[in-house]
LUMLUMDREN-33934 format. One line per 2 residues: number of its first residue (from 1); their letters; for each residue x, y, z of N, C-alpha, C, O. Coordinates in steps of 0.2 Angstrom, whole numbers, m for minus. Last residue first. Layout:
<sites>
NUM> a> X,Y,Z,X,Y,Z,X,Y,Z,X,Y,Z ~ ...
</sites>
This chain:
<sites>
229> xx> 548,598,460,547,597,451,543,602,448,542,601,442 ~ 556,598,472,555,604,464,555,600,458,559,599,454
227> xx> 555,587,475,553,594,481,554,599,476,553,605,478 ~ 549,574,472,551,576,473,549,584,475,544,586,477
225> xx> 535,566,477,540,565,480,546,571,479,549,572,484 ~ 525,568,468,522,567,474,531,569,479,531,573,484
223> xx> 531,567,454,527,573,457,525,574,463,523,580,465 ~ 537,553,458,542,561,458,536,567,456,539,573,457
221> xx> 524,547,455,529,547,460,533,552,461,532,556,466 ~ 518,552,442,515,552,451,519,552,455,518,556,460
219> xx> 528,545,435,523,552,434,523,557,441,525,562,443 ~ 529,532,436,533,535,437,533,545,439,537,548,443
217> xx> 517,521,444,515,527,439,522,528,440,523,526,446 ~ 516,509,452,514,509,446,513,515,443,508,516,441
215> xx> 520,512,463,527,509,459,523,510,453,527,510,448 ~ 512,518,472,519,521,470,525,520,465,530,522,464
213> xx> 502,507,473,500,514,470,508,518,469,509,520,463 ~ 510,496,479,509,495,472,505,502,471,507,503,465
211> xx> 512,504,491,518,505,489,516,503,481,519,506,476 ~ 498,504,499,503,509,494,508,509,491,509,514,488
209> xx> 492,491,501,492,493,495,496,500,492,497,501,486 ~ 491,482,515,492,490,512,494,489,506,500,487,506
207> xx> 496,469,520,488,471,515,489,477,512,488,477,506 ~ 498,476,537,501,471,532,494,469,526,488,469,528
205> xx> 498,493,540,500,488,540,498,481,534,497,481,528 ~ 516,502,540,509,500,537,504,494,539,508,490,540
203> xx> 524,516,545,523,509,546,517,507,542,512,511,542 ~ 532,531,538,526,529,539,526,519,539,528,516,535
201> xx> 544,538,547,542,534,542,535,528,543,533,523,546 ~ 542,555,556,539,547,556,541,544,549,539,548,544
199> xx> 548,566,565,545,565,556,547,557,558,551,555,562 ~ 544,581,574,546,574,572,543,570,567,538,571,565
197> xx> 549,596,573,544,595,571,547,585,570,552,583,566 ~ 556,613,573,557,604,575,552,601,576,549,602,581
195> xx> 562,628,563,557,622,567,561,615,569,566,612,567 ~ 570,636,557,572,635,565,564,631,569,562,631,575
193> xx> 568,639,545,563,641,549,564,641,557,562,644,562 ~ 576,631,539,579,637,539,573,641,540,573,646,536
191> xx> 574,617,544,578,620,546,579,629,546,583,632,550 ~ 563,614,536,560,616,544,567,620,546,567,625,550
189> xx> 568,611,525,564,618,525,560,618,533,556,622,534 ~ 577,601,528,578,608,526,577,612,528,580,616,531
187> xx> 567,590,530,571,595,537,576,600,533,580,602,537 ~ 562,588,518,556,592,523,561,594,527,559,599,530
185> xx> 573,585,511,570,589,511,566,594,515,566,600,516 ~ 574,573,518,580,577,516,576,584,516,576,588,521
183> xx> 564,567,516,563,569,521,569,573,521,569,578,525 ~ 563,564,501,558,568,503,562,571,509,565,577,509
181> xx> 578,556,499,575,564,498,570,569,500,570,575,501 ~ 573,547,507,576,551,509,578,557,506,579,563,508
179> xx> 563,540,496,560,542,505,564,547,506,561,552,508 ~ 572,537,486,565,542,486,563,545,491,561,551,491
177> xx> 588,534,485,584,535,489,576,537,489,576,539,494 ~ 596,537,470,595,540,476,587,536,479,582,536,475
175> xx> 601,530,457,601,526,466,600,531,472,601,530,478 ~ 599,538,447,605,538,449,605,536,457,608,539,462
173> xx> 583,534,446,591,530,439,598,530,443,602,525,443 ~ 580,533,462,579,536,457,584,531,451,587,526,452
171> xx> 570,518,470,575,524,470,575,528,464,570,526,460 ~ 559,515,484,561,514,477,568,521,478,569,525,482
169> xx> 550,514,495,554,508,495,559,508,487,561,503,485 ~ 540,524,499,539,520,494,544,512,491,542,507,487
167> xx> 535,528,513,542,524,510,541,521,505,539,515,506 ~ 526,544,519,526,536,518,533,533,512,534,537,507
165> xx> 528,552,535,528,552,528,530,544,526,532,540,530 ~ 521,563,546,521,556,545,524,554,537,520,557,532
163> xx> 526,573,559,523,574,550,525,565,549,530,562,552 ~ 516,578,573,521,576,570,521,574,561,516,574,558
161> xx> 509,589,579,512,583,585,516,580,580,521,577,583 ~ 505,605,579,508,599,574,513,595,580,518,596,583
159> xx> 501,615,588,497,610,590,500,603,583,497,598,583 ~ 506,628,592,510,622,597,506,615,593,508,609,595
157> xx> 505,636,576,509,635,583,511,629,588,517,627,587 ~ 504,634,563,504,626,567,504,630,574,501,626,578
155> xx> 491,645,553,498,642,559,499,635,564,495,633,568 ~ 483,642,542,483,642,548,492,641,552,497,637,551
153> xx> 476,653,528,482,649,531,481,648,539,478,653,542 ~ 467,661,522,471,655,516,476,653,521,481,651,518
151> xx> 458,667,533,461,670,531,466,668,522,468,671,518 ~ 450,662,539,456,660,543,461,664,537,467,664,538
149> xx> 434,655,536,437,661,538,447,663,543,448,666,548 ~ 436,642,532,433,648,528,438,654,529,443,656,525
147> xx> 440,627,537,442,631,538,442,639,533,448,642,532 ~ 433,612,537,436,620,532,438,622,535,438,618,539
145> xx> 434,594,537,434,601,542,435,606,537,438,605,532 ~ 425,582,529,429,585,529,429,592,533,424,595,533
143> xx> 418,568,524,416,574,528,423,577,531,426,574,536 ~ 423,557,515,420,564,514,417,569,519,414,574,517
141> xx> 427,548,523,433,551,520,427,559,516,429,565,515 ~ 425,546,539,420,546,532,426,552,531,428,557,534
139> xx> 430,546,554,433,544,549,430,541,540,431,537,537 ~ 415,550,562,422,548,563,426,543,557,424,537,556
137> xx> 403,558,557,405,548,557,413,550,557,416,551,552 ~ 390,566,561,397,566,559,398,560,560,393,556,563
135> xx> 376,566,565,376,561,557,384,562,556,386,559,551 ~ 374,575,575,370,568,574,371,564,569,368,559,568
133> xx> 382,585,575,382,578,582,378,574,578,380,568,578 ~ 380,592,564,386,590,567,384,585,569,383,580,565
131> xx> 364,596,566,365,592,562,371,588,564,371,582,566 ~ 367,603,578,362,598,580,365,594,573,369,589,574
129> xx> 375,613,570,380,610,576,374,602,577,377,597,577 ~ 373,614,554,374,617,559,375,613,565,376,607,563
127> xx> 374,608,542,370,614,542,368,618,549,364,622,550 ~ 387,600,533,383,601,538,379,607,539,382,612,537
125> xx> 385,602,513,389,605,519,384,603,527,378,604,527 ~ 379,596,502,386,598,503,388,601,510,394,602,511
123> xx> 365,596,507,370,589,505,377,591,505,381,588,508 ~ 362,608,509,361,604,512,363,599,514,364,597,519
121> xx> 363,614,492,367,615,499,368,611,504,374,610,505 ~ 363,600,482,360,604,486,366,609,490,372,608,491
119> xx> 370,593,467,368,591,475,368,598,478,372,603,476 ~ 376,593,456,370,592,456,366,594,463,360,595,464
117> xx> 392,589,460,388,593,455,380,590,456,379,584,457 ~ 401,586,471,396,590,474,391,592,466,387,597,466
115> xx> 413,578,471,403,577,473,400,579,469,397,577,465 ~ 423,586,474,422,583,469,414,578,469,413,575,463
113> xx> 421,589,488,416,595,484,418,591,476,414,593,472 ~ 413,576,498,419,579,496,417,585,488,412,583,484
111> xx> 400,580,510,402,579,503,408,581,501,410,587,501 ~ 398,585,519,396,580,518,397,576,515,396,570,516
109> xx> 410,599,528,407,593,521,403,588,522,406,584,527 ~ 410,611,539,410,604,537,407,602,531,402,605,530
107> xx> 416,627,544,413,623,539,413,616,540,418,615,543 ~ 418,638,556,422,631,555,414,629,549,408,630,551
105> xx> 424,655,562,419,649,559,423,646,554,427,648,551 ~ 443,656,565,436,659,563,431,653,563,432,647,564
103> xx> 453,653,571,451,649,563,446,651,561,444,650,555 ~ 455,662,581,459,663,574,457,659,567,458,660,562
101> xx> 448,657,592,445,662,589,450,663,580,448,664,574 ~ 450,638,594,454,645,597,451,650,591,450,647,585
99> xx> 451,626,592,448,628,598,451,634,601,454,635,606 ~ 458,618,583,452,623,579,449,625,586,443,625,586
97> xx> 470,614,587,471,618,584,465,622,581,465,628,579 ~ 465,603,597,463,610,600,466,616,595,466,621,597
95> xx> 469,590,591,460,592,590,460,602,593,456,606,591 ~ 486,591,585,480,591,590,473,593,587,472,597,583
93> xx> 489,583,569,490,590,571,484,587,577,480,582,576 ~ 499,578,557,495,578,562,496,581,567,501,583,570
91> xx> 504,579,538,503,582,547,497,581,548,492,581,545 ~ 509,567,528,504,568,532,505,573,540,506,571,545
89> xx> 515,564,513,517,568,518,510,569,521,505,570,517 ~ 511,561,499,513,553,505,517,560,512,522,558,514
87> xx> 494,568,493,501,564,494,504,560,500,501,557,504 ~ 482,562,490,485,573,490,491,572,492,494,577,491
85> xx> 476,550,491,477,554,482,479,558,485,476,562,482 ~ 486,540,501,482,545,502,482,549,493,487,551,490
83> xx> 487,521,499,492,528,498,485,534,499,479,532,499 ~ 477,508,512,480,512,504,484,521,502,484,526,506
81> xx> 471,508,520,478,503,521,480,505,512,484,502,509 ~ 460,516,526,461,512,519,465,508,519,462,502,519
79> xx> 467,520,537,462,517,538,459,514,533,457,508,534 ~ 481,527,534,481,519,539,473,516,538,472,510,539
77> xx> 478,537,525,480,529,523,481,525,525,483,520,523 ~ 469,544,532,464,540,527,470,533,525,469,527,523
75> xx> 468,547,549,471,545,544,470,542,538,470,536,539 ~ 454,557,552,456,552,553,463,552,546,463,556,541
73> xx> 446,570,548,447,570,555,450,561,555,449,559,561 ~ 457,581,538,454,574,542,453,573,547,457,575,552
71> xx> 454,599,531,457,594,537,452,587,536,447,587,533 ~ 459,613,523,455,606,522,457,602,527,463,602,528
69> xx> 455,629,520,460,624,522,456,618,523,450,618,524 ~ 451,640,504,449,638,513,455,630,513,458,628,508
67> xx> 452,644,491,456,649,498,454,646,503,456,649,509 ~ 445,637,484,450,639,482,457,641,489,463,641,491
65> xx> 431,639,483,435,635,492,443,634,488,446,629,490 ~ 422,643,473,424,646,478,425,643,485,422,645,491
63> xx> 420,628,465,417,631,471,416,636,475,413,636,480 ~ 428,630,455,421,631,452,418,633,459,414,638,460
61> xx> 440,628,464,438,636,462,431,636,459,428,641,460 ~ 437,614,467,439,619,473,438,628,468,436,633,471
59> xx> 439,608,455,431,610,458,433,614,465,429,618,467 ~ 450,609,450,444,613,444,441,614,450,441,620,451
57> xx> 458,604,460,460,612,459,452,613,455,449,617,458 ~ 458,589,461,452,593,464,452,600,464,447,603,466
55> xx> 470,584,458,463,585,453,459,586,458,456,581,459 ~ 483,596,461,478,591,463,473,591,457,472,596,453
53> xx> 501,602,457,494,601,455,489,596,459,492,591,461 ~ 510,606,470,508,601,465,504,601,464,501,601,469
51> xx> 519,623,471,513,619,474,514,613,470,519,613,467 ~ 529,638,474,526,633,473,521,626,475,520,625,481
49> xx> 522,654,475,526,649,479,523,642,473,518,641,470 ~ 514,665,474,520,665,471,523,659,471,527,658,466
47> xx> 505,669,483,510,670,486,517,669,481,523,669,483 ~ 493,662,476,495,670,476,501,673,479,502,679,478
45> xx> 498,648,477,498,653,472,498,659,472,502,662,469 ~ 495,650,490,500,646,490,501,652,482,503,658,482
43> xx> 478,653,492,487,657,496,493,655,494,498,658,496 ~ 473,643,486,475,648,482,479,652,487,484,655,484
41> xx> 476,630,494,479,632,486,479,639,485,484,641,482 ~ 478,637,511,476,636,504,479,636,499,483,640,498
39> xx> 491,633,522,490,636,517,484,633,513,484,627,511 ~ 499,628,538,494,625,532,492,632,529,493,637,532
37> xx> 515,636,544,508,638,543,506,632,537,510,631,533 ~ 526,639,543,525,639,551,518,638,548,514,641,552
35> xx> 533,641,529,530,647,532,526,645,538,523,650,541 ~ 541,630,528,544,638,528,539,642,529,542,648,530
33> xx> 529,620,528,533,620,534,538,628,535,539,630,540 ~ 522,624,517,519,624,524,524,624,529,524,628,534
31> xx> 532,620,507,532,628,507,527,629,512,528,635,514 ~ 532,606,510,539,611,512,537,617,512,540,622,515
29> xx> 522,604,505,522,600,511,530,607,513,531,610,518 ~ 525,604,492,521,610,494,521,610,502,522,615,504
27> xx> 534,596,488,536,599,489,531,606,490,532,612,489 ~ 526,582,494,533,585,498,534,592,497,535,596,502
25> xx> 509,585,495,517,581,491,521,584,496,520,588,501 ~ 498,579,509,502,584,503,509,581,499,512,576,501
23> xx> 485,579,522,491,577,516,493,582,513,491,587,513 ~ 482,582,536,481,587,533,485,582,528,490,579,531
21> xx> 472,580,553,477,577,548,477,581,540,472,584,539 ~ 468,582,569,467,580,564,473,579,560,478,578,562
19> xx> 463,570,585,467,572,579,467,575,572,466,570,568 ~ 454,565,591,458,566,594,465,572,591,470,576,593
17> xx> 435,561,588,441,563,586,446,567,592,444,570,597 ~ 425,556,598,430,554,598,438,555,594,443,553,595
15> xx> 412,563,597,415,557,591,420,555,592,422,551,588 ~ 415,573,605,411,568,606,410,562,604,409,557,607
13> xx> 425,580,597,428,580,603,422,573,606,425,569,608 ~ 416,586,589,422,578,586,425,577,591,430,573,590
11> xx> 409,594,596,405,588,593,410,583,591,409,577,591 ~ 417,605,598,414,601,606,411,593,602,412,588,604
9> xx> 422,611,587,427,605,593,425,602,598,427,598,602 ~ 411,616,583,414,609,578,419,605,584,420,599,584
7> xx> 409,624,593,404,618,591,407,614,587,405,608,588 ~ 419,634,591,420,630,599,414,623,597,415,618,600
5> xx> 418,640,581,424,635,581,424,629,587,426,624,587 ~ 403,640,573,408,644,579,413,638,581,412,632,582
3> xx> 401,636,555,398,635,564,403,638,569,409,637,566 ~ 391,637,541,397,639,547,396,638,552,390,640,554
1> x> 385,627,529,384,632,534,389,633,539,392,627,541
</sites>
């Protein structure tokens, strides 16, 4: 059920959320950044543009949310201490990007919609502001922000406080770098936007497991990392 923008930010405003958070590969993570805007999958595609496949594409269209935008209200790979599955590019964005009439009514999940077979309306989505307040949980990797009505994108304007990206620590055959590719890249495509936006290498802490998720697939790696695959 949809809720007025101003109720989804009074309640995670109550929850303590301060922040949200959005993943992605590098090289979709760049077609966000040349356009000043998050994008849905499916604006990304209809616009021609490239993307990296996810395994949530089936159930994002079986669901009709193919077109809506996806937010955390927590960092999932500091909180896990493990890699994020949507990639190692994280914007973090202020709580007041959804306190403004442009995002339109705001959706919440209960359920991440790879869940979702069998399971009610009820079950898959918050069902309105009393329900919000009483059962959101600050950083439950399945309760997720929408954004429906926004059209398949939002604009960073003021409220991208910084892009966080994670150091796999590895190179290619011909000794490139992996990390510095990515970020090579990402201040490309901010540059020929005339953005400035601060890019973090992601710190971890000690136990995190992302770097064994980065080393053990070659596949995944340069899908996540390189910026035209």
């Amino acid at each position: 059920m949809d809720m007025p923008s101003k109720h989804v930010f009074e309640a995670l405003s109550d929850k303590g959320v301060t922040e949200l958070h959005h993943a992605n590969s590098v090289a979709t993570a760049c077609q966000f950044l040349r356009s000043r805007a998050l994008m849905s999958r499916g604006t990304v595609e209809r616009s021609g543009l490239t993307q990296t496949p996810q395994s949530s594409d089936d159930a994002d269209r079986r669901y009709s949310i193919w077109f809506d935008v996806f937010l955390d209200s927590v960092d999932i790979h500091a909180r896990a201490s493990r890699a994020n599955a949507y990639g190692p590019v994280l914007f973090v964005f202020d709580l007041a990007l959804i306190d403004r009439n442009k995002t339109g009514r705001i959706w919440v999940t209960k359920l991440n919609p790879t869940k979702w077979v069998g399971e009610p309306d009820e079950e898959r989505w918050f069902q309105g502001k009393e329900d919000l307040e009483g059962n959101f949980v600050k950083g439950q990797f399945d309760q997720m922000i929408v954004l429906r009505h926004c059209g398949g994108s939002i604009p960073f304007g003021r409220h991208l406080k910084k892009i966080v990206v994670d150091d796999p620590d590895l190179q290619t055959e011909d000794d490139v770098d992996i990390y510095s590719m990515g970020i090579g890249a990402l201040r490309l495509a901010m540059q020929d936007v005339k953005l400035d936006v601060p890019i973090e290498r992601r710190r971890c802490r000690t136990g995190c497991a992302c770097k064994n998720h980065w080393r053990g697939d070659d596949e995944r790696l340069f899908r996540m990392f390189d910026p035209m695959p």
